[in-house]
C-alpha positions in Angstrom: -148.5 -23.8 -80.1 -152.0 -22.6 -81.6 -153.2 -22.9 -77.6 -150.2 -20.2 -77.0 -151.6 -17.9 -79.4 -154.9 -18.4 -78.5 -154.4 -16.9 -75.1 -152.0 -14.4 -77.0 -154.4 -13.0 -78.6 -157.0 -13.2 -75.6 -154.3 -11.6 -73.6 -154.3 -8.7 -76.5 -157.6 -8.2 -76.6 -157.7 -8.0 -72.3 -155.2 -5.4 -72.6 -157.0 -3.2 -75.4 -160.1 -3.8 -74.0 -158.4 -2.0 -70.2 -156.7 0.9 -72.5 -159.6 1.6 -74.3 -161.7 2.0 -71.0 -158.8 4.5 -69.3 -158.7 5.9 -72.3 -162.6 6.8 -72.2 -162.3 7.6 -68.4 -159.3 10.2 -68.7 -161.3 11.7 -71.7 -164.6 12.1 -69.0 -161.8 13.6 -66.4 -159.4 15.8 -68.6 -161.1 19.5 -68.9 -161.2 21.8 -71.3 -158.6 24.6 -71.5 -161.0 27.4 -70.1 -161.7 24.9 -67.3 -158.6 23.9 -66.3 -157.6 28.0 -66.3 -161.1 28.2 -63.6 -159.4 25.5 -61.8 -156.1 26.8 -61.6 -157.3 30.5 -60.5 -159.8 28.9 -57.7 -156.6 27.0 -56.3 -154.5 30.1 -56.2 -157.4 32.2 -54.7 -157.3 29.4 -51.9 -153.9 29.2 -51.3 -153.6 33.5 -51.1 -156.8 32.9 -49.1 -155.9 30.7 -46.2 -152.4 32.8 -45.0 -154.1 36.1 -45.2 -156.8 34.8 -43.1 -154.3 35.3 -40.3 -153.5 39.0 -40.8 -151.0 40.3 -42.2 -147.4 39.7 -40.7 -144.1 38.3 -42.5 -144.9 34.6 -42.6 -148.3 34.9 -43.7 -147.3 37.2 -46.7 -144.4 35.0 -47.8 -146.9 32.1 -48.1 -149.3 34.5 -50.1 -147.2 36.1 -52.7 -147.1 33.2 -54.4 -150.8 32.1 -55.5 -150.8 36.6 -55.5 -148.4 36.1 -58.4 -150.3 33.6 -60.1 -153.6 35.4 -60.0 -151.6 38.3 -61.3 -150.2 36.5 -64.0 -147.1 39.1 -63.3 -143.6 38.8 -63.1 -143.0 39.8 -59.6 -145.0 40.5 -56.4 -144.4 42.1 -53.6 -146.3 42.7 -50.2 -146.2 45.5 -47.7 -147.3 46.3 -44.5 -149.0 49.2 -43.5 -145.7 51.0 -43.1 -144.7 50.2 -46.6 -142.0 48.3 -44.7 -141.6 44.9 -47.4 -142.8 42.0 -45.5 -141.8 39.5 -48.6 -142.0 38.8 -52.4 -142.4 36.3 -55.1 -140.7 36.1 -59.0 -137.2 35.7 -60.2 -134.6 36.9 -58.3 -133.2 38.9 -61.5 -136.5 40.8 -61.6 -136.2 42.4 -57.8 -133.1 44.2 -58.6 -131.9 46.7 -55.6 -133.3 50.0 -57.5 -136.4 48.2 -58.4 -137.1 47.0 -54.4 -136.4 50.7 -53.6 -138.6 51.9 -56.3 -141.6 49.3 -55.5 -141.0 50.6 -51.3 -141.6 54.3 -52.6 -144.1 53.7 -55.0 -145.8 51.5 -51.8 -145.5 54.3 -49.7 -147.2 56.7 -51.9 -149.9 54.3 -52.3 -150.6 54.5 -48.6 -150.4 58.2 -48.8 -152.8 58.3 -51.7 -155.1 55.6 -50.4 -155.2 54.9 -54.4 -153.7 52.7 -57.0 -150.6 54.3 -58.3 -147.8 53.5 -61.3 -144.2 53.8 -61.8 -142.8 53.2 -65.5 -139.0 52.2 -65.6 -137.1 54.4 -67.6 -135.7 52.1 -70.9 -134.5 49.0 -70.3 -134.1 45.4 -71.8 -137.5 43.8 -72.1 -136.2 41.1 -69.1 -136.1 43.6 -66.4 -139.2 45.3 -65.0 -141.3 48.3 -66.7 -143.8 48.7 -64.9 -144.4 48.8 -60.8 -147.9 49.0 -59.8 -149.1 49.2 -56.5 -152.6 49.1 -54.8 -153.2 49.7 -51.3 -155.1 47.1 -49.5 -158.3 48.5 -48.3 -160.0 47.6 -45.1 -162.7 49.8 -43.6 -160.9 52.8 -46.1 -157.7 52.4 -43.7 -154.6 50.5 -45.9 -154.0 47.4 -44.1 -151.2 47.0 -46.7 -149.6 47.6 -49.8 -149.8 45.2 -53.4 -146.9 45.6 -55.5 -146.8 43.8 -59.0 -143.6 44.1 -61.4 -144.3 43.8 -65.1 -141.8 43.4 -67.9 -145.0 44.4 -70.2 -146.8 47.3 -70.7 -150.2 46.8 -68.8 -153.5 47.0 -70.5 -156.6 48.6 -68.9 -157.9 44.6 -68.2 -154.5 43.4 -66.1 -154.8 46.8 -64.3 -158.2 45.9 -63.3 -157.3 42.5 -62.4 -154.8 43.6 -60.4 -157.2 45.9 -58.4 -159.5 43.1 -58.0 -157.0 40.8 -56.4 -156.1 43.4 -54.3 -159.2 43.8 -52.6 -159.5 39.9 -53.0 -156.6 40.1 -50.5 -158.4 43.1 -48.7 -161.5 41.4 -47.9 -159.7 38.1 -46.3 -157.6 40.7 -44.2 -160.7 41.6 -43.0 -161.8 39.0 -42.4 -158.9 38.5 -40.5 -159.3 41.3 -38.4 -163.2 40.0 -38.0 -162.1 37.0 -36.7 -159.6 39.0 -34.3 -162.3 40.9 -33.2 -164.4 38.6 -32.4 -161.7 36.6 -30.0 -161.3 39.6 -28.3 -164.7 40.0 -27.8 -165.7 36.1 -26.3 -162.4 37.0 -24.5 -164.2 40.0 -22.8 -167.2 38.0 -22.5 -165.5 35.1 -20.5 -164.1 38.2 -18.5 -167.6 39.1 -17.4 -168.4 36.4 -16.4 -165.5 35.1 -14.2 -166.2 39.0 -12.3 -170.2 37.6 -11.7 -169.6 34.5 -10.1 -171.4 34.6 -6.9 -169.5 36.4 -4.6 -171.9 35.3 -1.6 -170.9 31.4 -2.9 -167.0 32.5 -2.4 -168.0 33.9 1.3 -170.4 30.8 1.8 -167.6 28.4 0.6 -165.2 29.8 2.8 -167.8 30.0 6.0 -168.2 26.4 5.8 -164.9 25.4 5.0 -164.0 27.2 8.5 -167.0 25.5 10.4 -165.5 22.1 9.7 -161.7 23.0 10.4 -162.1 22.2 14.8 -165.1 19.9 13.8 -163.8 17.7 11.2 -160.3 19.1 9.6 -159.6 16.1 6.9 -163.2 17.2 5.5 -162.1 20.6 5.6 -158.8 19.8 3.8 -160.8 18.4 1.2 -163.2 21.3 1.0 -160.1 23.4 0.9 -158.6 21.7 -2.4 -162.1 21.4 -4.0 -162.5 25.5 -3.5 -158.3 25.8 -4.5 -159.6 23.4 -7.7 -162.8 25.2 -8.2 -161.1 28.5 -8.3 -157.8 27.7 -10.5 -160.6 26.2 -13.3 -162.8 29.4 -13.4 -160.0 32.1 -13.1 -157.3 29.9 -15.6 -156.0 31.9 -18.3 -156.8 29.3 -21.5 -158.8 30.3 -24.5 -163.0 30.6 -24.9 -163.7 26.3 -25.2 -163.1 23.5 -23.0 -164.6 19.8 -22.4 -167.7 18.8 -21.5 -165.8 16.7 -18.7 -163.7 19.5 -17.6 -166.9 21.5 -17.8 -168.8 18.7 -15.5 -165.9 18.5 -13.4 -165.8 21.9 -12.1 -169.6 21.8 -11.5 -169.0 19.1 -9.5 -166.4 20.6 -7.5 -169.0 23.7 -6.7 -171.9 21.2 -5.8 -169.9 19.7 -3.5 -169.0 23.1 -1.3 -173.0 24.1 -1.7 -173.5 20.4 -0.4 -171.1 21.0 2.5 -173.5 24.2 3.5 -176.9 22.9 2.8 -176.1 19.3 3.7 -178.8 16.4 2.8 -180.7 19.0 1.7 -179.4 19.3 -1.5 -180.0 16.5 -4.0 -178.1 16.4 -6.9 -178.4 13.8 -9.5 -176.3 13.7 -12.4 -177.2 11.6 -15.9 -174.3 12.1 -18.3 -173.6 9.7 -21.4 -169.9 9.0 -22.0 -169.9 9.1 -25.8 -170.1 13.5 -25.2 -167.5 13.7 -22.4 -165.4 14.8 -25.2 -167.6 17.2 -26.5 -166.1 20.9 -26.7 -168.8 23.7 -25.1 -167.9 27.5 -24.3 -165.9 27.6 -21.1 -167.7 28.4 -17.8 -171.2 27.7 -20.0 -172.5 25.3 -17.5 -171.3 27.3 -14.1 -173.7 29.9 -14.5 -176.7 28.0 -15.2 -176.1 25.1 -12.3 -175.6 28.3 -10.0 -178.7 30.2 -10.8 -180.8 26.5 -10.0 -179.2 26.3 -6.3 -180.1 29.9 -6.0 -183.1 29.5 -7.0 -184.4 25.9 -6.6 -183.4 26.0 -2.9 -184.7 29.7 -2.2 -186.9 30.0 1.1 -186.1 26.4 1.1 -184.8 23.4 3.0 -184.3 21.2 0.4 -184.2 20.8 -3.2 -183.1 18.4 -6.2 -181.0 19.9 -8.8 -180.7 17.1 -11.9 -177.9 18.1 -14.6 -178.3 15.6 -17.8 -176.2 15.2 -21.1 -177.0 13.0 -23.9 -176.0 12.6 -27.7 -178.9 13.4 -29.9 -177.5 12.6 -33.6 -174.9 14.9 -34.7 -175.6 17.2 -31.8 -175.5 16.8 -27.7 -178.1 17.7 -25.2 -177.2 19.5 -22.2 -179.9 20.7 -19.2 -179.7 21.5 -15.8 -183.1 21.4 -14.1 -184.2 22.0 -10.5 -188.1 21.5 -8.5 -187.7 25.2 -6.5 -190.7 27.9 -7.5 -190.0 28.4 -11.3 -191.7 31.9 -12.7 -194.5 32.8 -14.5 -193.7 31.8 -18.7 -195.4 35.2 -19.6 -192.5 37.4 -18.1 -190.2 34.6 -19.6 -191.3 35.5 -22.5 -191.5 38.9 -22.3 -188.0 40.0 -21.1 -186.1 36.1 -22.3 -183.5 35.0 -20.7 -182.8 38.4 -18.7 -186.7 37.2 -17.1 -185.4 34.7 -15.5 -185.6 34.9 -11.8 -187.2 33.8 -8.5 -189.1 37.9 -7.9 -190.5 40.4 -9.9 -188.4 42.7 -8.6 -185.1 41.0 -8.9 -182.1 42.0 -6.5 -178.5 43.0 -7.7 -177.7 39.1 -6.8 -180.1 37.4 -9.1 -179.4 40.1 -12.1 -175.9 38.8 -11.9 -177.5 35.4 -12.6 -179.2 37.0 -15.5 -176.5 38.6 -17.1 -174.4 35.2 -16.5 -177.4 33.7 -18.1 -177.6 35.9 -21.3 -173.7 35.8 -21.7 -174.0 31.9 -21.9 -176.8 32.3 -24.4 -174.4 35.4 -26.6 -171.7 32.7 -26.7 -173.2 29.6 -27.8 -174.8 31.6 -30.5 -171.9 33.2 -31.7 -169.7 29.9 -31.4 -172.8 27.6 -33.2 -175.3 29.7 -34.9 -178.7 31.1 -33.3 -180.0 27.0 -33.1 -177.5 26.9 -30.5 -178.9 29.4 -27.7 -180.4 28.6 -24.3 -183.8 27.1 -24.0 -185.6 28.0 -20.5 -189.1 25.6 -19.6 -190.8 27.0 -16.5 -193.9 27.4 -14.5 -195.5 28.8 -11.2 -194.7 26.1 -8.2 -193.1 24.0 -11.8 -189.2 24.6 -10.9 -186.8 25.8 -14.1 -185.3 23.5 -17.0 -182.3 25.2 -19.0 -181.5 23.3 -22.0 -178.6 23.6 -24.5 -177.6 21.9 -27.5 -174.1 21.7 -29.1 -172.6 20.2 -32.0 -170.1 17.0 -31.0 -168.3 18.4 -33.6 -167.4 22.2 -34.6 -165.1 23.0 -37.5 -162.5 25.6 -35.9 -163.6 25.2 -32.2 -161.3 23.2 -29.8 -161.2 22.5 -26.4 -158.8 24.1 -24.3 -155.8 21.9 -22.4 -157.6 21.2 -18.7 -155.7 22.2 -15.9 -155.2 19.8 -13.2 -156.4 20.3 -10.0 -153.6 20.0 -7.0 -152.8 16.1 -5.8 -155.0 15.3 -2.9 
């Protein structure tokens, strides 16, 4: 019996001992009041943060109005568009009676009109329904992107008035950003545009010369040819986003080596060094094409032969890509001097190879604005030293993904 109550009372003293430490740790983890109030306004600002970051459309404002209302600390809010058509809102039903929607849509439209902050008090009233509307126009580039309507039961003081402004351009800015964000789609859009229009058209002549040289001489070669140009062509002219895989990428420079191989024949060496752990890897669409392009040009001009040697590795976080070829290079002081636009097999370059340098430059525009100014094109040459274009990427990009491939026609 005593043995029983011995390991009782150790039992007891286990158990204290556990409470007594939770007890300690939920003390380190509970905040303090004013803490818990940062917390809670940080999460809302999130929340209203990530929708809006979309522009402003019906679904995105009925998943903002929400955390709005919460940073309001209102009764009601409401969100228009730049219309003052109401796109959704957020408090008890009871509050968004019919004459206070229509009263919150004309006091939104004025708001537009104004391009200011304006105020509607509700005549009387029981202190449960609304008595104050206010609405601020949400500012972007001084056009209204939108409208901000709060409802009230309170009289506002001069500090929720300015809180109210301040979440309004809260919501402003992230619109902008929005439209940031837009704009910069639209312009890697362009940019992938552009390019597609500068691909060689002497290659798409070329390709199609020697694909009908081989059609009496040898036709199953020039079936192949045919469904490699078909592939070649579907890939560079498909109408997916700005990103693809380094495979797909690799894939497609394959396909146009092998219709350059089919013209120059054993004259072309190409050697290929790839590591499989970046197949995967996600790199601006056509970002390879350009460069591999510019080294036939220009590795096998005035020439017989030539060795082009295309390489990708993983180097830590990031992966190495370069395309190098043994033709006549260029002198490093007009590569330095004019960049990558330098870059050419003349001083006096033709309309052909400023094509190349445009494509060049475009390639060198995109990785920067996809990765950050680390990411742009490196370019090692020399007189009689052939050309070495080098590019580094991240394995992994937060908000970049590769595009679906499209697969080429079943041989």
């Amino acid at each position: 019996m005593s043995g029983e109550l011995v390991a009782i009372g150790v039992l007891g003293t286990a158990l204290a001992v556990v409470l007594f430490v939770i007890v300690l740790r939920t003390r380190r983890m509970v905040s303090t009041p004013h803490e818990r109030a940062v917390h809670q306004t940080l999460a809302a600002a999130a929340a209203a943060a990530h929708p809006l970051r979309g522009g402003l459309t019906g679904e995105s404002a009925a998943e903002a109005v929400g955390p709005l209302r919460a940073l309001t600390a209102t009764e009601g809010v409401a969100l228009f568009d730049a219309d003052g058509a109401l796109l959704a809102r957020d408090g008890d039903p009871d509050i968004w009676t019919a004459p206070v929607v229509r009263d919150a849509t004309a006091l939104a439209r004025e708001a537009l009109d104004a391009q200011r902050r304006t105020m509607f008090d509700a005549p009387g009233g029981s202190p449960d329904f609304v008595r104050t509307l206010i609405a601020a126009p949400l500012l972007t580039d001084d056009i209204s992107a939108g409208v901000l309507v709060v409802a009230t039961v309170r009289q506002p003081g001069p500090g929720q008035i300015g809180a109210l402004t301040e979440v309004a351009n809260y919501a402003a800015t992230q619109l902008e950003l929005a439209e940031l964000d837009a704009s910069r789609a639209r312009l890697d859009r362009a940019e992938v545009l552009a390019l597609r229009a500068q691909i060689d058209p002497h290659f798409i002549y070329n390709a199609l010369g020697t694909i009908a040289s081989f059609v009496r001489t040898d036709p199953a070669r020039a079936r192949e040819l045919i469904l490699d140009f078909a592939d070649f062509t579907r890939y560079s002219f498909r109408a997916a986003g700005q990103y693809t895989a380094l495979a797909d990428e690799l894939r497609n420079i394959d396909r146009y080596l092998t219709l350059e191989r089919a013209r120059f024949g054993v004259g072309l060496d190409v050697r290929l060094h790839v590591d499989p752990e970046v197949l995967g890897v996600v790199v601006p669409f056509l970002a390879l094409q350009p460069i591999v392009e510019n080294a036939v040009r220009h590795g096998l001009a005035g020439r017989k032969e030539g060795t082009i040697t295309i390489t990708a590795r993983g180097s830590g976080t990031d992966c190495e890509i370069s395309v190098e070829d043994d033709g006549v290079g260029m002198d490093p002081e007009l590569l330095r001097s004019g960049a990558i636009d330098a870059l050419s097999g003349s001083d006096a370059p033709s309309s052909e190879s400023e094509g190349a340098h445009v494509g060049l430059t475009n390639v060198d525009q995109r990785l920067r604005s996809a990765f950050g100014n680390d990411y742009g094109l490196i370019v090692d040459t020399g007189l009689g030293a052939g050309t070495k274009v080098s590019m580094r990427v991240p394995k992994f990009a937060a908000g970049i993904r590769a595009d679906p491939a499209q697969e080429g026609r079943p041989r």
